[in-house]
C-alpha positions as CSV (number, residue, x, y, z in Angstrom):
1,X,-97.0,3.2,60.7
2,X,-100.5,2.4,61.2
3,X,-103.5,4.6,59.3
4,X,-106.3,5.3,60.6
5,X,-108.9,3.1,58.6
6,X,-111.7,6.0,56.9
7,X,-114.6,4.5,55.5
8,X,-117.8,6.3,54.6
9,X,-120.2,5.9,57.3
10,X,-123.4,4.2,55.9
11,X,-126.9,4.9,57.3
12,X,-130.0,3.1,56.4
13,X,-130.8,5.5,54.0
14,X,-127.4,5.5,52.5
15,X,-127.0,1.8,52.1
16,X,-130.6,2.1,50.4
17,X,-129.4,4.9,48.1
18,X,-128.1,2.6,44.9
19,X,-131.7,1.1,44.9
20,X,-132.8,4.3,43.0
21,X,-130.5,3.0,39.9
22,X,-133.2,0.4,37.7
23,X,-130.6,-1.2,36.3
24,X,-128.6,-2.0,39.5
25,X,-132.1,-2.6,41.3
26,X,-132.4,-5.4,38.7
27,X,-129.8,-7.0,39.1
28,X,-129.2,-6.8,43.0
29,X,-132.9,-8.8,42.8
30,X,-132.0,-11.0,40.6
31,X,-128.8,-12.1,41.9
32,X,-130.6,-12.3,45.5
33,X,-132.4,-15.3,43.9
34,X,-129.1,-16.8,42.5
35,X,-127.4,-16.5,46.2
36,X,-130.8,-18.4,47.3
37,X,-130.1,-21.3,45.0
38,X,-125.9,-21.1,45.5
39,X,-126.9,-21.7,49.4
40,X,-129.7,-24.1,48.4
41,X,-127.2,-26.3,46.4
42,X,-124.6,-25.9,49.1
43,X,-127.0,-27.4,51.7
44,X,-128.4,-30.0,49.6
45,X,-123.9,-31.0,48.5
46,X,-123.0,-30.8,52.3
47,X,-125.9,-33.3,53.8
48,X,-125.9,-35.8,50.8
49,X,-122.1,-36.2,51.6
50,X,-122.7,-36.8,55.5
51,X,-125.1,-39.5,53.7
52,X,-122.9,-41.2,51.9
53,X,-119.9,-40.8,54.2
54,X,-119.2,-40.6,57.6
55,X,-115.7,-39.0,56.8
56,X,-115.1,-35.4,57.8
57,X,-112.2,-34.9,55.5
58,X,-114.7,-35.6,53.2
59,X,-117.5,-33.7,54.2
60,X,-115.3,-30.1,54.9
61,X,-114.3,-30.7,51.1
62,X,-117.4,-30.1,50.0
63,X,-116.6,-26.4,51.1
64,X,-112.6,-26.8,49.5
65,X,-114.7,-28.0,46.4
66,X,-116.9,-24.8,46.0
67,X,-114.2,-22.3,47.1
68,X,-111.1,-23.6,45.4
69,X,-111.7,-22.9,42.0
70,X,-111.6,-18.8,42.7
71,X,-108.4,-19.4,44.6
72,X,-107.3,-21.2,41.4
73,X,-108.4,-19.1,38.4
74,X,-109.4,-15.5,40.4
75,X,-106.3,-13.9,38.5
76,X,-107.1,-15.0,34.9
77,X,-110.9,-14.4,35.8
78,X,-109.9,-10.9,36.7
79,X,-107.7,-10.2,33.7
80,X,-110.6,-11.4,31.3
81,X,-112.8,-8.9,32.9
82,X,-110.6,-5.8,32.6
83,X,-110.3,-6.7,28.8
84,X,-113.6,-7.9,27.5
85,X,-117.5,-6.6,28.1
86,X,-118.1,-7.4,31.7
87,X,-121.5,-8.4,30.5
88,X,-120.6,-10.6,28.5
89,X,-117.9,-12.4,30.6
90,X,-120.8,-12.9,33.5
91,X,-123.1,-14.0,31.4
92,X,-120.7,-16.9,30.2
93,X,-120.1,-17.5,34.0
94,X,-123.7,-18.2,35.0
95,X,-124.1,-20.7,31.9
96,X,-121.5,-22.5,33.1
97,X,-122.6,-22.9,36.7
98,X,-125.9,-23.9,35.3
99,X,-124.4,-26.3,33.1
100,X,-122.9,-27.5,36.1
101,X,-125.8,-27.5,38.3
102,X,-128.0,-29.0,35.6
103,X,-125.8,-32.1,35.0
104,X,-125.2,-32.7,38.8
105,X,-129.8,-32.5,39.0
106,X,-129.8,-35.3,36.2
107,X,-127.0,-37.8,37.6
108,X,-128.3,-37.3,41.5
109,X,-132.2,-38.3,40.1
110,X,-130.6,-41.5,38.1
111,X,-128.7,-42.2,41.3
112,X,-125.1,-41.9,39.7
113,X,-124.3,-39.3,42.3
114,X,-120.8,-40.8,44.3
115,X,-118.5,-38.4,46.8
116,X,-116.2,-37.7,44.3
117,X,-118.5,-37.1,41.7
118,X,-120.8,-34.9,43.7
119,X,-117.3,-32.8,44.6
120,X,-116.8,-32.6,40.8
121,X,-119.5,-30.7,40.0
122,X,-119.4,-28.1,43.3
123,X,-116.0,-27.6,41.5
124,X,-118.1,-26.7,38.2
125,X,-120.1,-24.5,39.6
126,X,-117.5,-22.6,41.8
127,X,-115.8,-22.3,38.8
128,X,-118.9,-20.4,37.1
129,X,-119.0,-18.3,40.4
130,X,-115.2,-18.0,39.9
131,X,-115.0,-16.5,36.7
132,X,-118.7,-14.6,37.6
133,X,-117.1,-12.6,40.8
134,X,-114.5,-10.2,38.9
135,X,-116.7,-9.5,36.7
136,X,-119.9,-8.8,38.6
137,X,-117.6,-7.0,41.5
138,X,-115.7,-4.3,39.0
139,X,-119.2,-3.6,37.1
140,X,-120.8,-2.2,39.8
141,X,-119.1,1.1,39.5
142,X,-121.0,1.4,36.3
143,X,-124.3,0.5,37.8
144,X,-123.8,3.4,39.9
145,X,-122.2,6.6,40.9
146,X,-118.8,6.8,42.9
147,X,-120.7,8.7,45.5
148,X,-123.0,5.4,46.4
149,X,-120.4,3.1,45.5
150,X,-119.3,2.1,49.2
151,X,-123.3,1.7,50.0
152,X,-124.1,-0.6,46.1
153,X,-120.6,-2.9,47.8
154,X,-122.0,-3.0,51.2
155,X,-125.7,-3.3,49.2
156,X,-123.9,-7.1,47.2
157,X,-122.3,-8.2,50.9
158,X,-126.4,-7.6,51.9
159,X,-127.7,-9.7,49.2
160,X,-125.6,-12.3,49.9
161,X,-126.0,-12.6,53.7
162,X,-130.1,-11.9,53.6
163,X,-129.9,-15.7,51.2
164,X,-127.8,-16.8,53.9
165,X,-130.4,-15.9,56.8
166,X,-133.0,-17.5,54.5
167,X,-131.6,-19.9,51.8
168,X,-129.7,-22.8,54.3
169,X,-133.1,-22.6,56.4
170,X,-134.9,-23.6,53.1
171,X,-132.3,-25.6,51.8
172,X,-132.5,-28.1,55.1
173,X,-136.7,-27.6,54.5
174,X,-136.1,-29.1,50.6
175,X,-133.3,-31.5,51.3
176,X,-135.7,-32.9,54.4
177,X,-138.9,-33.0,52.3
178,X,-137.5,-33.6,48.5
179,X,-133.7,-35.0,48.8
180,X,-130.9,-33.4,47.7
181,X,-132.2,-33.4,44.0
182,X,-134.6,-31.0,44.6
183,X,-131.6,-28.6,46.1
184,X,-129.7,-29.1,43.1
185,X,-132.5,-28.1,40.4
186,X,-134.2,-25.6,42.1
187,X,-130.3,-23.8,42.4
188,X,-130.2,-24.6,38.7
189,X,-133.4,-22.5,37.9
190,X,-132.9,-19.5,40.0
191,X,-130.0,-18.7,38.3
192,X,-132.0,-18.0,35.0
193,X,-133.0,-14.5,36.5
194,X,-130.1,-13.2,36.6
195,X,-128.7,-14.3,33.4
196,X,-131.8,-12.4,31.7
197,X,-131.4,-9.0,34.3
198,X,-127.8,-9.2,32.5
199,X,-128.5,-9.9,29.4
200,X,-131.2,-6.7,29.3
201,X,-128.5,-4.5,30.5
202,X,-127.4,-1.7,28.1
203,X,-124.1,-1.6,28.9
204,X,-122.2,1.3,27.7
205,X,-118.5,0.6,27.3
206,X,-115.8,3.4,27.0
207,X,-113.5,2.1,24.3
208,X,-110.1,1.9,24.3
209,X,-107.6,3.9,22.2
210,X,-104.8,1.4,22.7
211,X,-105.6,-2.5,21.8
212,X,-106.3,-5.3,24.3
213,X,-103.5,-6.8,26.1
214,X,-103.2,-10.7,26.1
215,X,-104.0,-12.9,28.6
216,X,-100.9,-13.9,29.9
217,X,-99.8,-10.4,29.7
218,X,-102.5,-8.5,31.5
219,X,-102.4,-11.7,34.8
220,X,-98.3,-10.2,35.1
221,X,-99.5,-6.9,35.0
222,X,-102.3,-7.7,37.8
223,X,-99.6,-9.3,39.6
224,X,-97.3,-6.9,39.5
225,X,-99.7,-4.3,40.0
226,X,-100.6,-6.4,43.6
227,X,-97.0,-6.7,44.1
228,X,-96.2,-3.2,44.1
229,X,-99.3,-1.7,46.1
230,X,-98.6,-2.2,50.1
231,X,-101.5,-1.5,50.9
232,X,-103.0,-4.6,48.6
233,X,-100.8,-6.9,50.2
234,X,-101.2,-6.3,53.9
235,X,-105.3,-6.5,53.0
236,X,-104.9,-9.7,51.1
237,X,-102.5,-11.2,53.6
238,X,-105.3,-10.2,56.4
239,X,-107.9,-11.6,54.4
240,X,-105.8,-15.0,53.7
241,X,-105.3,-15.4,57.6
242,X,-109.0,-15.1,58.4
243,X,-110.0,-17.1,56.0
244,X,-107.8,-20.0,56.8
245,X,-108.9,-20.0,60.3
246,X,-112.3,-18.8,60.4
247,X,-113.1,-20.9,57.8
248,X,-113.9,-24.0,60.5
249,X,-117.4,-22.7,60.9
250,X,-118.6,-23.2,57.4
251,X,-116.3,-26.7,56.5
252,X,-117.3,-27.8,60.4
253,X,-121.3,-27.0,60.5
254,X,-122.9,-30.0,59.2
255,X,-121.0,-32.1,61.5
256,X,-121.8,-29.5,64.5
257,X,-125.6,-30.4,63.3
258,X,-125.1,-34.1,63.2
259,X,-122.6,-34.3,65.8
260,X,-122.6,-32.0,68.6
261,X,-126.8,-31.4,68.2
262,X,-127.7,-34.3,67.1
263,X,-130.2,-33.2,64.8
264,X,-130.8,-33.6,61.0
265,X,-131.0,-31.8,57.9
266,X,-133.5,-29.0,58.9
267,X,-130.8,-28.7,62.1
268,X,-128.1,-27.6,59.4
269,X,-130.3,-25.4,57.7
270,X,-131.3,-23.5,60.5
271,X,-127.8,-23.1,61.6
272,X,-126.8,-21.5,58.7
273,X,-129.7,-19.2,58.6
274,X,-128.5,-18.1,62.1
275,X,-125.2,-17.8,60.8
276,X,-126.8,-15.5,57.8
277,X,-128.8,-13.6,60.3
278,X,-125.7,-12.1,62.0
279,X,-124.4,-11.2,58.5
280,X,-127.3,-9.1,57.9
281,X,-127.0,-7.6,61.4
282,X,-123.4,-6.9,61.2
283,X,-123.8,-4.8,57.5
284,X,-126.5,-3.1,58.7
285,X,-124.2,-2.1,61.7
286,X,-121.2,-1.2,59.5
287,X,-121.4,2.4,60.3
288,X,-121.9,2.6,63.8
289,X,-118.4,0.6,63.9
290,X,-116.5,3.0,61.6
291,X,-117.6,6.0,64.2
292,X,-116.2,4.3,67.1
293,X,-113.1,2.5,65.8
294,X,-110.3,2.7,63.3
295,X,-109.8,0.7,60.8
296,X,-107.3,-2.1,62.9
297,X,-109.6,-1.5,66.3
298,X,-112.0,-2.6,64.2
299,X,-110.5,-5.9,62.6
300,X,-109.2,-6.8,66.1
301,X,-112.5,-6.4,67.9
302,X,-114.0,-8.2,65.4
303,X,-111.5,-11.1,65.4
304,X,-111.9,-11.4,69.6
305,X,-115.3,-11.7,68.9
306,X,-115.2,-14.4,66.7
307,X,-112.8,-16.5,68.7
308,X,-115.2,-16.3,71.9
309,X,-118.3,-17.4,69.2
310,X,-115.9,-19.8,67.8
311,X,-115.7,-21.6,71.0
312,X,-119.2,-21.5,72.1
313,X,-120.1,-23.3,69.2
314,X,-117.1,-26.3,70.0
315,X,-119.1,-26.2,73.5
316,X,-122.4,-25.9,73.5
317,X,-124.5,-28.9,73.2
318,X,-128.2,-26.6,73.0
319,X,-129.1,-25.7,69.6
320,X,-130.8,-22.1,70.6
321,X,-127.2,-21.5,72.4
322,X,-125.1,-22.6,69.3
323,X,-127.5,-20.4,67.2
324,X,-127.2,-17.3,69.3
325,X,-123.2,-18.0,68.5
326,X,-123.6,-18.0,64.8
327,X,-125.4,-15.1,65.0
328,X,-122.2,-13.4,66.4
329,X,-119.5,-15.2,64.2
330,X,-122.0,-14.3,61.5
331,X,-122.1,-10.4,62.2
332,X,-118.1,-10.0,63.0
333,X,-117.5,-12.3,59.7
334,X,-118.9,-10.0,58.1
335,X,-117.8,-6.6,59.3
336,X,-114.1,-7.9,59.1
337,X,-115.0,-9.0,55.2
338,X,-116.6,-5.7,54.0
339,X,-114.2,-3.5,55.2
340,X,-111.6,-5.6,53.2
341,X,-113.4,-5.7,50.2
342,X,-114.5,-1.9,49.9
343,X,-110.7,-1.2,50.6
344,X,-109.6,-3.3,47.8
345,X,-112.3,-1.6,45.5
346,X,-112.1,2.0,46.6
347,X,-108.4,2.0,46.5
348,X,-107.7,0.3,42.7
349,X,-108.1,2.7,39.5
350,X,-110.6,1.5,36.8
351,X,-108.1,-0.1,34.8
352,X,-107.2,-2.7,37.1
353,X,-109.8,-3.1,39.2
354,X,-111.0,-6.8,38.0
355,X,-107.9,-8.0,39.0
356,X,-107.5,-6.1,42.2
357,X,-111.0,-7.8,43.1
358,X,-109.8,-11.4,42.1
359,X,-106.5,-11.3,43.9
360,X,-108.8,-10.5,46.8
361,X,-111.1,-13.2,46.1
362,X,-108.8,-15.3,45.7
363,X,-107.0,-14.8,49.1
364,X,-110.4,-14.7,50.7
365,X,-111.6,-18.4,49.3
366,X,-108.3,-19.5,48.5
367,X,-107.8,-19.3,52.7
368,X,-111.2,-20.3,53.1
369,X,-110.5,-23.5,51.0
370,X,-107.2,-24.4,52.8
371,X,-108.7,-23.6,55.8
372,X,-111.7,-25.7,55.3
373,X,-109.1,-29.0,54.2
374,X,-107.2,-28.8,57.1
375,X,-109.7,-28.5,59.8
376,X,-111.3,-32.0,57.9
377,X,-108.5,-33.4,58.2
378,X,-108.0,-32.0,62.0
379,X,-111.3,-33.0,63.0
380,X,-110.6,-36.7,61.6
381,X,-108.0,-37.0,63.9
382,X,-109.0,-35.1,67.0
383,X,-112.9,-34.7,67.0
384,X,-115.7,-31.2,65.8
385,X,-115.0,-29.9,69.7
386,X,-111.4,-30.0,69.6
387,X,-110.7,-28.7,66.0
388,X,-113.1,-25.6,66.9
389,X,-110.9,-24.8,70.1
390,X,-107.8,-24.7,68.2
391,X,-109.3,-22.5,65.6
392,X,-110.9,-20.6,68.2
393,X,-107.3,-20.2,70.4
394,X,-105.9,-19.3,66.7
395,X,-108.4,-16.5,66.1
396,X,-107.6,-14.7,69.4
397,X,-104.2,-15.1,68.5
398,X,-104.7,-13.0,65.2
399,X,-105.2,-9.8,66.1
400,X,-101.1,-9.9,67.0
401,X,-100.6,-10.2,63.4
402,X,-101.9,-6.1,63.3
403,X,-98.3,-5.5,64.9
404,X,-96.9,-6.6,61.9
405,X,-99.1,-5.7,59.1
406,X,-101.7,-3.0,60.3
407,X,-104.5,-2.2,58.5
408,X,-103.9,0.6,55.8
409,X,-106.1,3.7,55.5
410,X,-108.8,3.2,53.0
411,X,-109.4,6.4,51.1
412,X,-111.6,6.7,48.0
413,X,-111.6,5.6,45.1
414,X,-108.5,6.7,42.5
415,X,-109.8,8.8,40.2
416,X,-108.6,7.7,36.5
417,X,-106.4,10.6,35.4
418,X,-107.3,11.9,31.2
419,X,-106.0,10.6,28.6
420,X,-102.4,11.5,27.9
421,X,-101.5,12.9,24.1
422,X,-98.9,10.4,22.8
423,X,-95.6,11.8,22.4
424,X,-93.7,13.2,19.6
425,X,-91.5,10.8,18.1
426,X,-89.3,10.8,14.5
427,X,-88.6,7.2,14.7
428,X,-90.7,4.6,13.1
429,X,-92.7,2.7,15.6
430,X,-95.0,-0.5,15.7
431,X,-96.7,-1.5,19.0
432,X,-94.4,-3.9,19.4
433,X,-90.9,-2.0,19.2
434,X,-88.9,-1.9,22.3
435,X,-87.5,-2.2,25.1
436,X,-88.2,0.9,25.6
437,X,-85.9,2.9,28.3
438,X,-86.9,6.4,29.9
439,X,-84.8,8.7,31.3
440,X,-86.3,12.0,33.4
441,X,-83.5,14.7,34.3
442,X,-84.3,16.7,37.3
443,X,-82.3,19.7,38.6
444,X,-82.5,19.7,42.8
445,X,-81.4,22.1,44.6
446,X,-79.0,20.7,47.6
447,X,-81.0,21.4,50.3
448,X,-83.8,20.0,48.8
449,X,-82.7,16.6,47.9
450,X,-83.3,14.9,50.9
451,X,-87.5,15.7,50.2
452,X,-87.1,15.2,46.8
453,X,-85.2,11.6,47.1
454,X,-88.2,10.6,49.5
455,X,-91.5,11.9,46.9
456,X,-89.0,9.5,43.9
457,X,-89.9,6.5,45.9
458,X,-93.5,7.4,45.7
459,X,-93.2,7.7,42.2
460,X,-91.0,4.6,42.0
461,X,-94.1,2.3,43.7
462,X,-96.6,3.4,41.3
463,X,-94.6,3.6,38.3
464,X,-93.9,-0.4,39.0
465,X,-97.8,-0.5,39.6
466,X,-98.1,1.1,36.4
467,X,-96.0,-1.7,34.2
468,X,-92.4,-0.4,34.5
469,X,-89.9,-2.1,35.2
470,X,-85.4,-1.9,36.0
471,X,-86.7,1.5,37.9
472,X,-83.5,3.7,39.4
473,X,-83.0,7.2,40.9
474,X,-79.3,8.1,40.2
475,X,-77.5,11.5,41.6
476,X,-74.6,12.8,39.3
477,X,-71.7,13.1,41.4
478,X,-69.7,16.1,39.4
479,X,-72.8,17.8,39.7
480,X,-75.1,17.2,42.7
481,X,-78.0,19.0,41.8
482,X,-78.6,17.0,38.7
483,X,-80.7,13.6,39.3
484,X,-81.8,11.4,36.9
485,X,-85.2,8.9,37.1
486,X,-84.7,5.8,34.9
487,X,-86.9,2.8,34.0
488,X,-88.0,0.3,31.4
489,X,-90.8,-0.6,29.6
490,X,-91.0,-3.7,27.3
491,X,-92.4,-2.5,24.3
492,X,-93.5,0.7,22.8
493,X,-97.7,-0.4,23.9
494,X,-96.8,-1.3,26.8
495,X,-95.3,2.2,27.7
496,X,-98.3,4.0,26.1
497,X,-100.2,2.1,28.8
498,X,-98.4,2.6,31.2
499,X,-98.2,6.4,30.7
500,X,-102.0,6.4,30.7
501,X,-102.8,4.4,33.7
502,X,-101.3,6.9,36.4
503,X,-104.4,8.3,38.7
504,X,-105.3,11.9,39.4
505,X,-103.1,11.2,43.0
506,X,-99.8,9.5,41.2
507,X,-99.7,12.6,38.6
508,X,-100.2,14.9,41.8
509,X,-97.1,12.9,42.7
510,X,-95.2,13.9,39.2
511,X,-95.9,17.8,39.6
512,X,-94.6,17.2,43.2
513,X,-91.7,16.8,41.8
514,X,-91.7,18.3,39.4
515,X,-92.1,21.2,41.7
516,X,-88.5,20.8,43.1
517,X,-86.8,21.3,39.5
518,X,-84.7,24.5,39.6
519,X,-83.1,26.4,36.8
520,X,-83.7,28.2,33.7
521,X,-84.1,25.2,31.7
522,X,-87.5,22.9,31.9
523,X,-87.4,18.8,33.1
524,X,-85.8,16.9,30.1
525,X,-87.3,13.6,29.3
526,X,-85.6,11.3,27.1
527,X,-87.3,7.9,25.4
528,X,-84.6,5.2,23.7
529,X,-85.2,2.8,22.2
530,X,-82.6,-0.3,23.0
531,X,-81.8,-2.4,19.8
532,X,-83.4,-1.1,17.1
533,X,-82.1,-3.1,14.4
534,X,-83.6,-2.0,10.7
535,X,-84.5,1.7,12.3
536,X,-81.4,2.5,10.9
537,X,-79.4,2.3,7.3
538,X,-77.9,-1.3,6.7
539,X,-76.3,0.1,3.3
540,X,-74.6,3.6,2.8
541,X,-77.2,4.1,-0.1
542,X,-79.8,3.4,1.4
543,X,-82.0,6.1,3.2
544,X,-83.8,5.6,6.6
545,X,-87.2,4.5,6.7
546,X,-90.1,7.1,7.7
547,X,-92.2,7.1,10.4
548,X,-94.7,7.9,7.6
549,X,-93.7,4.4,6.0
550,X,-95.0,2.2,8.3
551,X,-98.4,1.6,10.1
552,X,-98.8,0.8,14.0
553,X,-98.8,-2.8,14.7
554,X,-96.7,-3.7,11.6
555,X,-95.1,-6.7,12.5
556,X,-92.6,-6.6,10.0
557,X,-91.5,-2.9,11.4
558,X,-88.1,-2.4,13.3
559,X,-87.8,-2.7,17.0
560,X,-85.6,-5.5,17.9
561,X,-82.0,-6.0,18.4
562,X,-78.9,-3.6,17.4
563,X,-77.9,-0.1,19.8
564,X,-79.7,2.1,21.7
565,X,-81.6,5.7,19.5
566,X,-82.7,8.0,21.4
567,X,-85.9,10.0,21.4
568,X,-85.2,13.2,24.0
569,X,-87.3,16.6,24.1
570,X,-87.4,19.3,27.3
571,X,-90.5,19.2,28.3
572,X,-93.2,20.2,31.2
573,X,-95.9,17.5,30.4
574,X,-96.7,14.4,31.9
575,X,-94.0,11.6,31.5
């Protein structure tokens, strides 16, 4: 069923509102002047590769180049910033990308620059930018408050189009007048201002009772989380499909310069500040949007749009008509984009929200990147004009791919629920003991069970969102009003976390239920532990070891092979 889509309408003032913070003030200016020289560097990549090539395929990887690498690490980039300082992590980012960006300036002025090498190091630096975004994205919530938290995202979609207006226009203006050596320093020294707005950031981190998870670990959990949130998927599946085929304009544009307008460098530039222009207009007219369309009205105008721009651009042979089409493509592109990415952020709890962001970063370049190869390799074949048509007969096809996956509603932001207690065990556990199995007894009445069955697949999505796993809902049939809720956990930690990660909204769901429990005696929880081998006497003379003799996260501690103890209590208080 399809949701209306509710997003904060944003006025002026509004959108203006996180500008009051210093500390995101800072950094918004600061990484204006690093979108400047991203753009700058793009430019000055794209039209030294129509120099030294006159292959498209070539040419549209310049785009793959820059936009593949988030496609390729978003999900790690995302689990490193949910587990370490976000500061920290971006600034680690940006010296990368400078590294990049610096190494790139000193080959192109000794003339060692080739097409594959030049596509090297736009791989570099979209790997900075890579590892930067999930980071950058999820820190925003502490630059600001929740209330301005749609208007700071649409506020970093702002930044980034107002470069685009201006940066490509004095990209082509550099390239034209200094080569494409001047494009790649000057990108290398403007991202020094934000590196220091960062690094004078007092950043206040809450700490963590429980320890870091691993790497590898915290990627499944993002990907399980992903898996198990429909709403995630239909957005990131959205976002993929756009990509891919809107993604001709960018790959195509230095060809439509050279081309279909026969013009130069400067040509290119001023394209793409067109292009920019019409993202600035289209956040700016964000809110109007929202009052007049849902959520999926507003996607599917937006696509329509684009298609008819699309094609105006594949026809027109007059620069001031191609511009006025860029404008539009510019505007839609970016409607369509914010209200995918403020859905994504305003709908993932604190906990996961780095990874949220990257898987839709990832969808978003990852389709951009595909998309970009493929219409090289189309245009190679077939000609700019004709690969434009088919993208633009493709985009006025999308809007048919609502009827399948409609938009979600976008509600605000889940609030993280408090800390849970950890609960009363006379077992001896490490950290690492499990597989841990928990079992929730509910007493239904008949009449009831029909509602009650349909709230246990609620709880069933976010308790798989959460990190369980094996979940169940079983009715006994000698005694019908008895239902029992089962799932796993690996280990002891991971079941702490998972017990701690559940929203204000997902523990509304538990007392939901819990609100259908009849009879004298409370909900009955039980915790077992499968296989604890050494929790239990391996001589008859020899007593059971304490809980008091062992310390969490002994790795020498019992939790591994062997039968099934169990912990059980009756109980009212969260699971």
């Amino acid at each position: 069923m399809s949701h209306p889509c509710k997003v904060e309408t944003l006025s002026v003032e509004g959108i203006t509102a996180p500008l009051r913070y210093p500390f995101f003030r800072r950094i918004w200016l600061a990484s204006l002047f690093s979108n400047l020289g991203i753009l700058i560097q793009g430019v000055g990549a794209a039209w030294s590769m129509t120099e030294m090539t006159s292959s498209a395929d070539k040419v549209a990887s310049v785009q793959t180049a820059l936009m593949l690498p988030v496609m390729l690490i978003a999900m790690p980039a995302g689990a490193i910033a949910d587990m370490y300082d976000r500061r920290i992590v971006a600034l680690v980012a940006l010296s990368i990308a400078l590294c990049g960006a610096t190494v790139l300036t000193a080959l192109d002025w000794c003339g060692l620059t080739t097409p594959n090498v030049l596509l090297l190091f736009c791989f570099v630096g979209g790997g900075g930018m890579a590892l930067l975004g999930p980071a950058w994205a999820s820190s925003v919530n502490e630059q600001v408050p929740a209330e301005d938290l749609p208007s700071a995202v649409a506020l970093n979609g702002i930044s980034y189009n107002i470069a685009r207006s201006f940066g490509p226009a004095i990209g082509g203006v550099v390239v034209a007048s200094l080569g494409a050596v001047a494009a790649f320093g000057l990108n290398a020294v403007l991202y020094l201002p934000l590196m220091l707005a960062l690094f004078l950031w007092k950043r206040v981190a809450t700490p963590s009772r429980l320890p870091p998870e691993q790497l590898s670990r915290a990627i499944v959990t993002g990907v399980r989380y992903i898996i198990n949130s429909p709403s995630n998927k239909i957005v990131l599946s959205r976002t993929m499909a756009t990509g891919v085929i809107g993604g001709s304009v960018t790959a195509l544009l230095p060809l439509v310069a050279r081309d279909l307008l026969h013009g130069g460098a400067q040509t290119y530039g001023i394209m793409l500040g067109a292009l920019g222009l019409g993202s600035v207009i289209g956040a700016l007219n964000i809110g109007k949007m929202r009052k007049r369309m849902n959520g999926e009205a507003a996607v599917r105008a937006c696509t329509l749009s684009m298609a008819g721009a699309i094609a105006a651009v594949a026809l027109s042979r007059e620069p001031v008509i191609t511009a006025v089409a860029l404008v539009l493509t510019g505007a839609v592109w970016t409607i369509v984009w914010t209200l995918f990415n403020i859905g994504v952020q305003l709908s993932a709890p604190r906990w996961v929200a780095g990874r949220s962001l990257a898987a839709w970063q990832a969808a978003f370049s990852g389709g951009v990147a595909i998309g970009s190869w493929g219409w090289g390799r189309i245009t190679d074949v077939a000609g700019v004009e004709t690969a434009l048509l088919i993208s633009a007969a493709l985009m006025l096809l999308l809007p048919l791919l609502g009827l399948w996956l409609p938009m979600p509603r976008i509600s605000a932001r889940s609030d993280d629920g408090e800390a849970l207690a950890d609960p009363d065990v006379r077992l001896a556990l490490t950290y690492r003991s499990g597989p841990l199995i928990v079992e929730i007894e509910y007493r239904v009445a008949q009449e009831n069970a029909r509602r009650f069955h349909n709230v246990m697949q609620e709880i069933q999505s976010y308790r798989q969102r959460n990190g369980a796993y094996g979940w169940s809902i079983a009715r006994d049939i000698a005694d019908p009003e008895l239902w029992t809720e089962r799932y796993h956990c690996p280990t002891w930690l991971d079941y702490l976390r998972q017990r701690n990660r559940s929203t204000q909204s997902e523990r509304a769901l538990d007392r939901q239920a819990g609100a259908f429990h009849v009879g004298p005696e409370p909900i009955r929880v039980r915790r077992m532990l499968e296989r604890p081998f050494g929790s239990v006497r391996w001589a008859d003379d020899v007593p059971d070891r304490a809980p008091a003799d062992l310390l969490p996260g002994d790795s020498n501690a019992p939790g591994y092979g062997g039968t099934a103890l169990l912990i059980s209590r009756r109980t009212k208080a969260p699971n």
